[in-house]
C-alpha positions in Angstrom: 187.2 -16.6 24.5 183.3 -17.1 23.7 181.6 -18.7 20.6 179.1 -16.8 19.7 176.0 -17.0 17.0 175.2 -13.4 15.5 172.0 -13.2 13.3 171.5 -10.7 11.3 167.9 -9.5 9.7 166.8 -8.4 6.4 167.2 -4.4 7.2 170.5 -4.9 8.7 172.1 -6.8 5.4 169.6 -4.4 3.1 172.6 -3.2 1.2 175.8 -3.7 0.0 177.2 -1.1 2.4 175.1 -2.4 5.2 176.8 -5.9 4.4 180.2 -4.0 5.1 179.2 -2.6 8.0 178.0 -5.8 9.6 181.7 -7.1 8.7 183.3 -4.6 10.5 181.1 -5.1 13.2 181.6 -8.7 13.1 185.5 -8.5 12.8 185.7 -6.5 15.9 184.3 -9.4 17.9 187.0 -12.4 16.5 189.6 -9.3 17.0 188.7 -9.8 20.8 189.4 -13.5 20.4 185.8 -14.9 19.9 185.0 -17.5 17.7 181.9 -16.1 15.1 179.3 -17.6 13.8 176.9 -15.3 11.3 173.6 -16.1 10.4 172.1 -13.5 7.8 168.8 -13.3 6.6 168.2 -12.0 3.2 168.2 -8.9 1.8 165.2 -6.4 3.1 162.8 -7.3 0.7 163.9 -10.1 -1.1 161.9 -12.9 -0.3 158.8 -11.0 -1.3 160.7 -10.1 -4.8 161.5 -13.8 -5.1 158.3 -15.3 -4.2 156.7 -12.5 -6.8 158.3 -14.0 -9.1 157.2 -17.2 -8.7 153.6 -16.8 -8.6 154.4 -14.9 -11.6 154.8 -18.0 -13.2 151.7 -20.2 -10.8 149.3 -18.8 -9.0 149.9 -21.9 -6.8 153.2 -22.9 -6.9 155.2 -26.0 -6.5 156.5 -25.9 -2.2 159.4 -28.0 -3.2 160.3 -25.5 -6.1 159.1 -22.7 -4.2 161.6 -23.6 -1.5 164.3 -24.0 -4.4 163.8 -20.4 -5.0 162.8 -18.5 -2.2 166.2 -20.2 -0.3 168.7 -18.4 -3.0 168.0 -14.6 -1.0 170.2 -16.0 1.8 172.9 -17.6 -0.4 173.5 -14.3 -2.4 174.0 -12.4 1.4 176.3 -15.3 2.3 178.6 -14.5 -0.4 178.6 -11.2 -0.3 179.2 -11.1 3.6 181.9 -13.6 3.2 183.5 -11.5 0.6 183.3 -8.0 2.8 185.0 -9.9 5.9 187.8 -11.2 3.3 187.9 -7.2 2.4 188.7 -6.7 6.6 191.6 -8.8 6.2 189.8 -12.0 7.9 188.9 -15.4 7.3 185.6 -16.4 6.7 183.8 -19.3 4.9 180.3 -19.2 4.0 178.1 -22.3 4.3 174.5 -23.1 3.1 171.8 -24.9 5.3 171.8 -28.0 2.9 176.2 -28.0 3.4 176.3 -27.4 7.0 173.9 -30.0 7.1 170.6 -28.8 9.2 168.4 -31.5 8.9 165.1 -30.7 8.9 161.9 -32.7 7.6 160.1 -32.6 4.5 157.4 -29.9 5.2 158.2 -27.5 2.5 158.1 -24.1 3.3 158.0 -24.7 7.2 159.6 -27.1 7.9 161.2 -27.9 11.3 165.1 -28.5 12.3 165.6 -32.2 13.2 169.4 -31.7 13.7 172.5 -30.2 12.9 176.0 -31.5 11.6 178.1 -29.3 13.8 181.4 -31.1 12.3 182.2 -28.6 9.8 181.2 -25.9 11.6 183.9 -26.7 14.2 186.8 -27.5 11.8 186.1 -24.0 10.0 186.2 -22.2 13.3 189.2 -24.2 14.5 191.1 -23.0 10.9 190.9 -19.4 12.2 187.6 -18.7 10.3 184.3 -16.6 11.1 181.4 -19.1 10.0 178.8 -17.8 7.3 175.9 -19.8 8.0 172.7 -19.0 5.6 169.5 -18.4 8.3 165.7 -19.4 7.1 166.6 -22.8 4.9 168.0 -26.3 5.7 167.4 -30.2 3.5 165.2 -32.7 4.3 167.0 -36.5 4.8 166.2 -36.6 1.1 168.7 -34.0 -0.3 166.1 -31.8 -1.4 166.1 -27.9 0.0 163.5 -26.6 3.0 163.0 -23.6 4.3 161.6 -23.4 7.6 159.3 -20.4 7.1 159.3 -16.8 7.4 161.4 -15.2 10.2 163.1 -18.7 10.3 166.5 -17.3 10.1 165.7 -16.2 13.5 165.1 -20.0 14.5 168.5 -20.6 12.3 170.6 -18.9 14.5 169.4 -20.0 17.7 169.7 -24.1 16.7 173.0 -23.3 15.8 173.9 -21.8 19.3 171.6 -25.1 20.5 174.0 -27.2 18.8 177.3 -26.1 19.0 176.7 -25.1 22.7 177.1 -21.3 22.2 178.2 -19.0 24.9 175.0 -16.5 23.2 173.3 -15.9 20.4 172.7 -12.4 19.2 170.2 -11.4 17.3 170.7 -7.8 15.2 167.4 -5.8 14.2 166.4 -2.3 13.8 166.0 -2.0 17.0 168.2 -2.0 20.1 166.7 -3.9 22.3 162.9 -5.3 23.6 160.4 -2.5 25.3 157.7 -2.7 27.4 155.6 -1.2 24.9 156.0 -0.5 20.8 158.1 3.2 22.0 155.6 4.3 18.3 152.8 4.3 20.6 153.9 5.5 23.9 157.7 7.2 23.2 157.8 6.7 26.8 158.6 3.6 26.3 161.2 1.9 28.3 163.9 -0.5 27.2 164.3 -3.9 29.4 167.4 -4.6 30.5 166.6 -8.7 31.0 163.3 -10.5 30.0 162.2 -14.2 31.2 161.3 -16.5 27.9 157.9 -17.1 28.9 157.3 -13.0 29.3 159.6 -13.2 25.5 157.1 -16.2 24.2 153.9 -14.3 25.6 154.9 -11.1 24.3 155.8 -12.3 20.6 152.6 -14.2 20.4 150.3 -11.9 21.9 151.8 -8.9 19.1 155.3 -7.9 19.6 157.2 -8.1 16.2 160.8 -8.2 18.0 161.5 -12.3 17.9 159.9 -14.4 16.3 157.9 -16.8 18.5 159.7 -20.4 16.9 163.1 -18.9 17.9 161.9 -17.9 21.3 160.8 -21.2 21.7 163.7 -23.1 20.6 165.5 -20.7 22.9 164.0 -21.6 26.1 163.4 -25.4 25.6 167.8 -25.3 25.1 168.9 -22.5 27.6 170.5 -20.4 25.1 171.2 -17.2 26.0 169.2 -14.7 23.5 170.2 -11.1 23.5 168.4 -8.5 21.0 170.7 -5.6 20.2 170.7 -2.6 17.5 172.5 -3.1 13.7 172.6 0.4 14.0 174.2 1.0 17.3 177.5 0.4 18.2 177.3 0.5 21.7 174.7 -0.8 23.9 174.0 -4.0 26.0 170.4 -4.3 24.4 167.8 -6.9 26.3 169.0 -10.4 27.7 166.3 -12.8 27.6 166.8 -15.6 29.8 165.9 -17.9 31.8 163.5 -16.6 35.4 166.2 -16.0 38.3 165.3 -17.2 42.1 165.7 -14.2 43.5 164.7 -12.6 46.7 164.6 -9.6 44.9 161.4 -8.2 44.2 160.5 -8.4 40.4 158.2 -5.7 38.4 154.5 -7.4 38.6 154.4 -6.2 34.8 156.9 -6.6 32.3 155.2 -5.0 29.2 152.1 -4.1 27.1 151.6 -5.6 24.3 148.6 -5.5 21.4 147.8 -6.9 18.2 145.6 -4.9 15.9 145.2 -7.8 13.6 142.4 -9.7 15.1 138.9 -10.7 14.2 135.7 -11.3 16.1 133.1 -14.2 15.3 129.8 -14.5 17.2 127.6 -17.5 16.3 124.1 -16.6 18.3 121.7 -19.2 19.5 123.6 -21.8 19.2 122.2 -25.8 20.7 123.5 -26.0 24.1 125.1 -29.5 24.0 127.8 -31.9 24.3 130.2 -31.8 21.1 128.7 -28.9 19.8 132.2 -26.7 20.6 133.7 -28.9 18.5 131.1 -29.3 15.6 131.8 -25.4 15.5 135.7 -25.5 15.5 136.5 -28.4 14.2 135.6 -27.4 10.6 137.8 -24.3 11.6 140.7 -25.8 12.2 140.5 -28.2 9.2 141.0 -25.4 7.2 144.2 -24.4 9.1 143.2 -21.8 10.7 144.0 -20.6 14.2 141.5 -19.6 16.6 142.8 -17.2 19.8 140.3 -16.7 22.2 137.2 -17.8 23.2 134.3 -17.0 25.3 130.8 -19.1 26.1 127.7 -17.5 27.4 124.7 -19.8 28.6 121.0 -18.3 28.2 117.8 -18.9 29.4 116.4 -20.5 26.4 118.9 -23.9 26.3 121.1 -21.8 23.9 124.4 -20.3 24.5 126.0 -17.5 22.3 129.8 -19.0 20.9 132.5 -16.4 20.5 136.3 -16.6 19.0 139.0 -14.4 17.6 141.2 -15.4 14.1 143.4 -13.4 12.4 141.5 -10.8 10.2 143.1 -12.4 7.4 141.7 -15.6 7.8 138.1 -13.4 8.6 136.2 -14.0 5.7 137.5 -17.5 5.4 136.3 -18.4 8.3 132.6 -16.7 8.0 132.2 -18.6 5.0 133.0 -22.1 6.7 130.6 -20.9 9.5 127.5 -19.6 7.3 127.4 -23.4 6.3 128.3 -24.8 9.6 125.5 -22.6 11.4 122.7 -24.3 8.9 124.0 -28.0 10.3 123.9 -27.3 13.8 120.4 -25.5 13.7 122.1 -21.8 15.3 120.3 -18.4 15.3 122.2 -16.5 13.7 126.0 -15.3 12.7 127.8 -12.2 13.4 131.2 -10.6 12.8 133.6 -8.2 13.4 136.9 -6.7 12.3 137.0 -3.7 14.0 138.5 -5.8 17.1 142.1 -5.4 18.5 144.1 -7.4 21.4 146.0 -5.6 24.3 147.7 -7.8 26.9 149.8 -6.9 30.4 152.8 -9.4 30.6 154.5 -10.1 33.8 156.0 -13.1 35.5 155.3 -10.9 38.6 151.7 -11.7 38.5 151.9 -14.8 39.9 152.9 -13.5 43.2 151.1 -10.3 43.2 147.0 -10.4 43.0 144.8 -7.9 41.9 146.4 -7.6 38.8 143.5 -7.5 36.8 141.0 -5.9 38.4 143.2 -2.7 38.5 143.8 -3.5 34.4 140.3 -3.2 34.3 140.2 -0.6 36.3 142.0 1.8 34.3 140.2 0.7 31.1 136.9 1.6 32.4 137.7 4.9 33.7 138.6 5.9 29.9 135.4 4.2 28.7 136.7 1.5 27.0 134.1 -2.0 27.1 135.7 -5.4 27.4 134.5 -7.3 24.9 136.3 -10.7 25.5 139.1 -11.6 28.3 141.9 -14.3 28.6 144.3 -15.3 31.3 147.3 -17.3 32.2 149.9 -16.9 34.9 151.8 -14.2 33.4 149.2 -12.1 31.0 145.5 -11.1 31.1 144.8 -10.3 27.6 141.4 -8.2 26.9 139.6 -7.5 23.7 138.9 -4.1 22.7 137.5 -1.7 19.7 139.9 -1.2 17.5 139.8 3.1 17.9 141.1 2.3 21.7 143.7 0.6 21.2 146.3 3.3 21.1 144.6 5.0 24.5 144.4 1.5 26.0 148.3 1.0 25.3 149.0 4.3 27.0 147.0 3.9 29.7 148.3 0.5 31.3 152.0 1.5 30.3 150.7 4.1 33.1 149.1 2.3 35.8 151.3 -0.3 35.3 154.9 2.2 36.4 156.2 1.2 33.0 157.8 4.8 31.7 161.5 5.6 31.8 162.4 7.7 35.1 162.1 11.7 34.5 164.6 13.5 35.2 163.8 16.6 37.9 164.6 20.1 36.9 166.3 22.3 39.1 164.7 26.2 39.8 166.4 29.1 40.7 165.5 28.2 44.3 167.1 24.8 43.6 163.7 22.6 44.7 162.6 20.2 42.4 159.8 21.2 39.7 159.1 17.9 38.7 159.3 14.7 40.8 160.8 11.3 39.8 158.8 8.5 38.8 160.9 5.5 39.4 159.5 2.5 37.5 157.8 -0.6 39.5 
């Protein structure tokens, strides 16, 4: 007998019938003598309807208040998921954060899990029942409700399996397992049997919308075993994502490609070259909360060097404005911008044993014609920046060079040679 944690998303709970589904589903598991714990999300769409509303009401509103509403999505699936397992003929009990109790601070809207009362977690589990625990919200030491954010019911479900010690925690999407590229883009696309959290981590925060990077996080710092499966599927062993095995076995030197078409470009020209003047630049940046992905630093000739970074394009114009006024201060030449930039990164824990990794990235980009505008490395990803009308050839063509596609199966002629070789991937 395991314990598990299942979290369900928004789409997977996006109706009543979906909500009866994932009971079935769920009753199937304590039918094979687990103990369950389920952690839904709200319904698809709900938050956004429930927020609506409140800025309906203020432009700006209240966090505290805006907590007290936004955390009533999950309650409502709670219920009803409760409800639909009673319909199976089994025991459940449904629990909000505030009752279980998670314990978070008091940073309204985001805030982060301090601890969790597992006590009445355990006794319901020990009384027969499957555990109902509402994702995304918590209470601060206070009494008052939190909610820790969006995607946070992702982060739920894994400090739950933190806590109680969980054999794995499985998190149901619309998708039936992790890829080493969005399959949208390349339908070559192959599905990843096991994943390391750091290639996880570097692939959710470098553009892949599978896990959300908290949960990911929370993950790896506790060892809990995180496997992404389908809602949709009923069979399947979706991706494990785990910790790095010591292996003599030869891993692939790239896990996956991932991109992010979201990004920004700012170029502030001429600028002083001189000590602090990276931070006179980005400090005012960051004051304003807003995060800042790469950067690149060219020296000229004249005792000036040209300062370059990426944001989100949402924060674009945000940030031009604070550096229109920063530029003036610091006596610079002149500002540029651009949101016609995208990100596209190689992922791999292989790289760390295996050079040349990036000059054969670059490599393949250049044979299409496709300019690097900024670079960024670690261990286990080279990250480039690109035109945003590449991005879908740039995807395809690492996915390529990188041995990433699913193996093709040969067809047999009427000679019975083989018309099309294998490709077995790296």
């Amino acid at each position: 007998m395991a314990l598990i944690v299942q979290k369900f998303g928004g789409t997977s709970v996006g109706s009543t019938e979906r909500i009866k589904n994932v009971a079935k589903r769920v009753a199937r598991w304590q039918a094979q003598g687990h103990q369950v714990i389920v952690v839904p999300s709200a319904m698809a769409g709900e938050t956004n309807r429930l927020i609506a509303l409140a800025k309906e009401i203020s432009p700006s509103p209240d966090p505290r208040e805006l907590d007290v509403i936004a955390s009533t999505g999950e309650q409502v699936t709670i219920g009803l998921l409760a409800m639909a397992m009673h319909a199976q003929g089994v025991k459940a009990k449904s629990f909000t954060g505030s009752q279980v109790t998670v314990l978070t601070d008091s940073t309204f809207t985001k805030a982060r899990i301090l601890r969790i009362d597992e006590e009445r977690i355990r006794k319901a589990l020990a009384e027969g029942n499957v555990v109902v625990v509402a994702g995304f919200q918590g209470a601060d030491a206070h009494g008052n409700i939190t909610t820790l954010g969006r995607g946070g019911s992702d982060t739920s479900a894994v400090a739950l399996a933190a806590a109680l010690k969980a054999d794995e925690c499985q998190i149901y999407t619309d998708v039936d397992g992790v890829y080493t590229t969005d399959p949208r883009v390349v339908p070559e696309a192959r599905k990843l049997d096991t994943i390391t959290f750091e290639e996880m981590l570097e692939m959710a925060s470098l553009g892949s919308k599978v896990l959300q990077i908290r949960s990911v996080e929370f993950a790896g710092k506790y060892k809990v075993k995180l496997r992404v499966l389908s809602s949709f599927e009923d069979e399947g062993d979706g991706t494990l994502i785990t910790v790095e095995e010591k292996s003599t076995m030869e891993q692939p030197v790239i896990s996956g490609i991932a991109f992010n078409r979201d990004e920004a470009k700012l170029t502030m020209l001429g600028v002083p070259d001189r000590p602090g003047i990276a931070y006179q630049i980005l400090g005012p940046i960051a004051d304003a909360n807003i995060d800042v992905d790469m950067i690149i630093q060219n020296i000229g000739r004249d005792e000036t060097t040209d300062f370059s970074f990426t944001v989100h394009r949402g924060d674009y114009n945000k940030a031009l404005a604070i550096l229109e006024s920063v530029r003036t201060k610091i006596g610079a030449r002149d500002l540029t911008g651009d949101t016609t930039t995208c990100k596209v990164s190689a992922v791999g824990v292989g790289m760390r044993s295996h050079p040349g990794v990036a000059s054969k990235m670059f490599g393949a980009l250049a044979k299409e014609g496709i300019n690097l505008q900024m670079i960024s490395t670690s261990e286990i990803k080279i990250s480039v920046v690109i035109e945003e009308k590449y991005l879908e050839l740039a995807v395809r063509v690492l996915h390529k060079v990188f041995g990433l596609e699913k193996p093709q199966k040969a067809k047999l002629s009427l000679t019975g040679r083989d018309e099309t070789d294998i490709i077995t991937p790296s």
